[in-house]
C-alpha positions as CSV (number, residue, x, y, z in Angstrom):
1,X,107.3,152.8,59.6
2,X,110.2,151.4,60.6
3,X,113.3,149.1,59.0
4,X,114.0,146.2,59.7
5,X,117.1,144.2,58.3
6,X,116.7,140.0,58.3
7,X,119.4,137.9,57.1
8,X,117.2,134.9,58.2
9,X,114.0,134.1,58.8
10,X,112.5,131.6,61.5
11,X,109.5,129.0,60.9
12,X,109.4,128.2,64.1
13,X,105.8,129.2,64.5
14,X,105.0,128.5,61.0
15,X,102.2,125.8,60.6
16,X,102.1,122.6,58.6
17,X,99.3,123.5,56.5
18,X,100.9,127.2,55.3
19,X,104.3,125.0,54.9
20,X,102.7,122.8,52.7
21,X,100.7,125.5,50.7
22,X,104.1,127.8,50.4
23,X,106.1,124.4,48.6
24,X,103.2,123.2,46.7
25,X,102.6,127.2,45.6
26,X,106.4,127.4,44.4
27,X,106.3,124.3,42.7
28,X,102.8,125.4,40.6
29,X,104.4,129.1,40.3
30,X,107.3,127.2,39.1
31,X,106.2,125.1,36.5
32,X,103.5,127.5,35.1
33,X,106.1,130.2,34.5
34,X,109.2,128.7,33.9
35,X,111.2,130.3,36.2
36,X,113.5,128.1,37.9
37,X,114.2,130.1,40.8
38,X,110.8,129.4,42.0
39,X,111.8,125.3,41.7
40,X,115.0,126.5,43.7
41,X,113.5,128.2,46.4
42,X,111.7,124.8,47.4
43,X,114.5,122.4,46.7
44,X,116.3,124.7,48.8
45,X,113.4,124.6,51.8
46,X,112.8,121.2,51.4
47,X,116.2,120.0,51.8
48,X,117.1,122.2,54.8
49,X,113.7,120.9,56.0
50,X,113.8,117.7,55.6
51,X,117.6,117.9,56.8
52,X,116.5,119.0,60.2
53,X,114.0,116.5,60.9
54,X,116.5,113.7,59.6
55,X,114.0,113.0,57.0
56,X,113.9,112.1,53.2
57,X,112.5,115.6,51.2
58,X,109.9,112.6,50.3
59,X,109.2,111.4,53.9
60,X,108.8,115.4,55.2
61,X,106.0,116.4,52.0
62,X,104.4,113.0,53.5
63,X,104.5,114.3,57.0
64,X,103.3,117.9,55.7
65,X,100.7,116.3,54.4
66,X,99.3,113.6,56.9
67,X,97.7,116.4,59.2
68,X,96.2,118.3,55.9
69,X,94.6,115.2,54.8
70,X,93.6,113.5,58.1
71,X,90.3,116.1,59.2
């Protein structure tokens, strides 16, 4: 198996729905443990997020969640 050494990683090809379930997921995980690097981790997606598409973190959960809840 080989090793592979990522200092980033792209979402590029990431979909709105697994976006969605990976910030609501560390949010839940988050609360329900009391661990606050698991409340970190998604401030710190949202706001790089929600940064790129020159959105409020508010305005890009909205948009996450328009497709989920429109079929």
């Amino acid at each position: 198996m080989k090793h592979f050494d990522f200092d980033k990683i792209s979402i590029q090809e990431m979909s709105k729905d697994d976006m969605l379930l990976i910030i609501e997921a560390l949010e839940y995980t988050g609360k329900a443990t009391n661990i606050d690097d698991f409340l970190a981790l998604r401030e710190n997606i949202l706001l790089e997020l929600s940064s790129l598409a020159e959105l409020t973190q508010d305005q890009f959960l909205d948009y996450l969640k328009e497709e989920t809840l429109s079929f």
